[in-house]
C-alpha positions in Angstrom: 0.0 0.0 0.0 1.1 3.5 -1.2 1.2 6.0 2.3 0.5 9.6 2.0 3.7 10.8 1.1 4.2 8.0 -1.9 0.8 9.5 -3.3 1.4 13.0 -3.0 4.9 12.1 -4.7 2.9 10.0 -7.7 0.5 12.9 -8.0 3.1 15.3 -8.5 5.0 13.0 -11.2 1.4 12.6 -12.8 1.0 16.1 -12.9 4.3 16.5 -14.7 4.2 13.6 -17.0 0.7 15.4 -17.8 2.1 18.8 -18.3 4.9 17.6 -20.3 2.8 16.0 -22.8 0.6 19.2 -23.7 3.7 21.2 -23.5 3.8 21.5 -27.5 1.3 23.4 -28.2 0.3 26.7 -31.0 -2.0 29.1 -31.1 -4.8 28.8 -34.0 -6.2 31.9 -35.2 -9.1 31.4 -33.0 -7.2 30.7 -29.9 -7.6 27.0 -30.1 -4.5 25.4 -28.6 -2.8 22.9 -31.2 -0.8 20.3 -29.7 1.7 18.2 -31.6 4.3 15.9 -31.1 8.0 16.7 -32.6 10.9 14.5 -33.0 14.0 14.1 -35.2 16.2 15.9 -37.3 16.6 16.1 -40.8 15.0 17.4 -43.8 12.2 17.3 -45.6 10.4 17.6 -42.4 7.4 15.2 -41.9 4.2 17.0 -41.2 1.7 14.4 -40.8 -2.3 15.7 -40.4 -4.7 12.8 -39.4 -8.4 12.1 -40.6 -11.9 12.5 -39.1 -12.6 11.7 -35.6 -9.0 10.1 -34.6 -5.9 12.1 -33.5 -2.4 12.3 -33.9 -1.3 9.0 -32.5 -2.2 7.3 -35.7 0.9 8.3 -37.2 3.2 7.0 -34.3 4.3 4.0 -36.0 5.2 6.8 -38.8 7.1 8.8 -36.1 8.7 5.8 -34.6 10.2 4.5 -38.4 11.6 8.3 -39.7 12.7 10.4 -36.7 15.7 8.9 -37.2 16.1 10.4 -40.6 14.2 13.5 -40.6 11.9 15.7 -38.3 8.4 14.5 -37.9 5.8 16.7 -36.8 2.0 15.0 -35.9 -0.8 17.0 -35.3 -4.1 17.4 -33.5 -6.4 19.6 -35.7 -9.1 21.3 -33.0 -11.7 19.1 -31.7 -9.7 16.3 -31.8 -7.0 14.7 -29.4 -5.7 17.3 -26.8 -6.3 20.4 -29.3 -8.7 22.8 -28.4 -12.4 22.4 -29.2 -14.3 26.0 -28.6 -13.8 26.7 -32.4 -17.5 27.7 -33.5 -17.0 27.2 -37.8 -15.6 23.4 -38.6 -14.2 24.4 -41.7 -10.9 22.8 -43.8 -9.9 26.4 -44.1 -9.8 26.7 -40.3 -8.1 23.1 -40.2 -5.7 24.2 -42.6 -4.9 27.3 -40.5 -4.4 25.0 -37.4 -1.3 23.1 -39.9 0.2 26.5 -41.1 0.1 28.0 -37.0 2.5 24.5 -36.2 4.3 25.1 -39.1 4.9 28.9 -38.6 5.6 28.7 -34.8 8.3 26.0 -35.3 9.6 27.6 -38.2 9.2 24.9 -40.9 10.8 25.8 -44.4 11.2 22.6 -46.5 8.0 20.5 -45.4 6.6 17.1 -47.3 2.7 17.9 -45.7 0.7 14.0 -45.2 -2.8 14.4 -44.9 -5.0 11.4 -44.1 -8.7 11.2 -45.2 -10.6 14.4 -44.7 -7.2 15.8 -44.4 -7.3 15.8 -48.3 -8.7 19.6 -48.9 -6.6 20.8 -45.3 -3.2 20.0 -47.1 -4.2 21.8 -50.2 -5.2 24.8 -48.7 -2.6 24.7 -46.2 -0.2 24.8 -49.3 -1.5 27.4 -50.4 -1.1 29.6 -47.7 2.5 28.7 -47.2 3.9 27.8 -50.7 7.2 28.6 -50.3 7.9 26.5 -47.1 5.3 23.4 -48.3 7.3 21.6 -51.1 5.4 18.8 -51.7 1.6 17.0 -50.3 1.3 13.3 -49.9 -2.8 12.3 -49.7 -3.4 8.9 -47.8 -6.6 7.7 -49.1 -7.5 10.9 -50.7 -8.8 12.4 -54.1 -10.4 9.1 -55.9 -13.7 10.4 -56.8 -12.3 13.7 -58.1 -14.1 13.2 -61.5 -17.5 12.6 -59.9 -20.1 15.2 -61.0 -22.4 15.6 -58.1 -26.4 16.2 -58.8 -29.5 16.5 -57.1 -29.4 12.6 -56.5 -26.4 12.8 -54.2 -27.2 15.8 -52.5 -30.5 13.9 -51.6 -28.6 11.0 -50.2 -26.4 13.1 -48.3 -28.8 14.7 -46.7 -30.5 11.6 -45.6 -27.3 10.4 -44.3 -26.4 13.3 -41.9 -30.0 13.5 -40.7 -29.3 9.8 -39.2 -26.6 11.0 -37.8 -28.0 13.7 -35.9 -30.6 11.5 -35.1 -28.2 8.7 -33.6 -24.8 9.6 -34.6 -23.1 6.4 -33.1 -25.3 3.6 -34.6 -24.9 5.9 -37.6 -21.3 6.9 -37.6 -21.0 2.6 -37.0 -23.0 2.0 -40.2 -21.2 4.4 -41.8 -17.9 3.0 -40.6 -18.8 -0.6 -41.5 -19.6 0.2 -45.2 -17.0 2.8 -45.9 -14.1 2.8 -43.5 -13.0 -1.1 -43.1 -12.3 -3.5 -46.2 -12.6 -7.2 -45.7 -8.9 -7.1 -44.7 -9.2 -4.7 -42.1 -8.6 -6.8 -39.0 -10.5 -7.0 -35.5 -8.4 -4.8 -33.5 -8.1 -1.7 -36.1 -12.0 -1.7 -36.3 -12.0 -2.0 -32.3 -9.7 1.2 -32.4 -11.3 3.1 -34.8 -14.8 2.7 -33.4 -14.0 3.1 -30.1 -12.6 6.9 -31.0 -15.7 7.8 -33.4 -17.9 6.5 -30.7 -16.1 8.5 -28.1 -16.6 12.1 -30.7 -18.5 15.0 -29.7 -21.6 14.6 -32.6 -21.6 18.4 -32.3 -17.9 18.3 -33.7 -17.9 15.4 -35.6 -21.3 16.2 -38.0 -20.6 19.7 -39.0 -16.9 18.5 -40.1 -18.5 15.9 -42.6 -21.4 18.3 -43.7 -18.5 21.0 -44.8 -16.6 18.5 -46.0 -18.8 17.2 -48.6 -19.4 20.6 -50.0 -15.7 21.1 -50.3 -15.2 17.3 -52.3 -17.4 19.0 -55.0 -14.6 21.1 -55.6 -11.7 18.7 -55.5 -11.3 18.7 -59.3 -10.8 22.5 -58.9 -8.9 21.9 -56.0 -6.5 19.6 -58.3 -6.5 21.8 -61.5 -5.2 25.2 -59.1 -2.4 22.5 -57.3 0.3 24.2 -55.9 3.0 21.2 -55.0 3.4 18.2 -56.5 1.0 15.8 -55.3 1.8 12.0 -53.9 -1.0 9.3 -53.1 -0.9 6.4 -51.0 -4.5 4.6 -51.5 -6.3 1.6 -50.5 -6.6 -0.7 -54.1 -9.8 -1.7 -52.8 -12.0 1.2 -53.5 -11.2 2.2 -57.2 -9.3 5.9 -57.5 -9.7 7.8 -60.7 -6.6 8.0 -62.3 -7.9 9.4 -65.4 -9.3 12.7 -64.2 -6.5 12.9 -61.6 -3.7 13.0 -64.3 -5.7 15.2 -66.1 -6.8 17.7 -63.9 -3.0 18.0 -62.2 -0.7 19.8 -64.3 2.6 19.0 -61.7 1.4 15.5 -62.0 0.1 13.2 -59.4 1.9 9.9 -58.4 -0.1 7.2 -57.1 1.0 4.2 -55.1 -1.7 1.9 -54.1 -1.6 -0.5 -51.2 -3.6 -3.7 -51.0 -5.5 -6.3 -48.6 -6.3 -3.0 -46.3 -8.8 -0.4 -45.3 -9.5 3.1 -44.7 -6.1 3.1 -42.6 -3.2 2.0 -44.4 -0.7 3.4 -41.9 -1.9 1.6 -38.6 -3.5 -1.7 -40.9 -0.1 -2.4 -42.7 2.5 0.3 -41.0 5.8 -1.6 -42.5 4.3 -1.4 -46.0 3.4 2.3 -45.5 6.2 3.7 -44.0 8.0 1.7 -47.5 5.9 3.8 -49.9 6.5 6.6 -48.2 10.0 5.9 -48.3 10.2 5.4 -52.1 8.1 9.0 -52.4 10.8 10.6 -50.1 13.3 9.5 -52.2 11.5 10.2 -55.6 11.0 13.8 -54.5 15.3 13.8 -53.3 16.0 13.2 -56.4 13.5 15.5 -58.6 15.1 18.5 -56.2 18.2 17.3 -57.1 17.4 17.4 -61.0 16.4 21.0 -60.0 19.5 22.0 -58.4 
């Protein structure tokens, strides 16, 4: 049994272990704290932005495999992880501002930006507010509808959809997860992750993200043509991406890699094979600088 001094003394090294971990932190334009994790040297620095209704620590095994190599920065956009959550407008502007306020207060000039998911329209925007210190974008499981020309149809389904979810947003968001999240490959404990952090979301956070988000994927083939950076993809093969109007649409060219027998998730489903595109990108981009130089 602990006596009073022992807790007192584990209290106090909570309370540090605690303060330490929320000690990297930036201001947002709103005054939403943004925490992220930093480690490594080296450059390009990593910045890795995650996807809806997870956090940060799904790019750990990313961290883990290239701090030795180069810097990695992970982020918590607001309302998720230990970012701040008073933010009133949901946007991907105002997520893309949350990347550039990291970026700016740790004084980031040659950074590969890796956006997962509904990260997709973040990284673009984010690259266009800082295009001379964001060299290059890699989208995981990003842009593969960008030729789809929405219509009254869709727009009618959509708004069925998020109507169930404000209805009952977890049997929903579990649905939703279910049919378009997790392949057939997408094993037992990555779905028991996942669900357990979109169960765990603030519906008041979580709904308004996907509602803005879907008017923003109806611009994604603008969003390609006005492309700043070179764009990278790492997708799932089991959903289809449209290659067609992607090369099309991109005039700096996009370069797809496609992973398959997983989900949603490639970096936490099959990390090893992940962190080996994304070595093979890192090292395509080395040497098209190089060419430059």
């Amino acid at each position: 049994m602990f006596n009073r001094l022992q807790i007192i003394g584990l209290i106090g090294i909570l309370f540090f272990a605690s303060c330490e971990e929320d000690s990297n932190m930036s201001l947002s334009f709103d005054n939403n704290q943004i925490s992220y994790s930093d480690n490594g040297v080296g450059k390009p620095t990593l910045v890795f932005v995650h996807g809806w209704c997870t956090n940060k620590s799904y790019w750990d095994k990313q961290v883990e495999h290239f701090k030795s190599s180069y810097r990695v920065v992970t982020i918590d956009l607001a309302g998720h992880g230990l970012s701040g959550k008073t933010r009133k407008n949901w946007t991907p502007v105002n997520f893309a501002r949350d990347v550039t306020a990291v970026i700016n207060d740790l004084e980031l000039s040659d950074v590969l930006l890796i956006g997962h998911s509904i990260s997709e329209d973040v990284i673009v925007r984010a690259a266009r507010m800082e295009p001379n210190k964001i060299k290059a974008l890699v989208g995981v499981e990003n842009f593969k509808d960008v030729g789809l020309e929405y219509n009254d149809s869709i727009q009618a389904e959509a708004d069925k959809f998020f109507a169930l979810m404000e209805r009952n947003f977890t049997i929903t968001a579990e649905v939703y997860a279910n049919d378009f999240l997790f392949s057939p490959y997408t094993n037992a404990d990555v779905k028991k992750r996942i669900m357990k952090d979109v169960k765990a979301a603030d519906p008041k956070i979580a709904i308004p993200i996907l509602k803005l988000l879907f008017t923003d994927y109806q611009e994604d083939i603008r969003f390609i043509r006005q492309m700043v950076t070179p764009l990278y993809l790492i997708n799932s093969s089991y959903w289809p991406t449209d290659t067609a109007a992607l090369r099309n649409g991109n005039s700096l060219g996009v370069h797809l890699k496609l992973m398959d027998n997983v989900g949603h998730y490639p970096m936490i489903e099959k990390p090893e094979k992940f962190n080996e595109l994304l070595e093979e990108i890192l090292s395509e981009i080395a040497e098209k600088t190089e060419q430059k130089d």
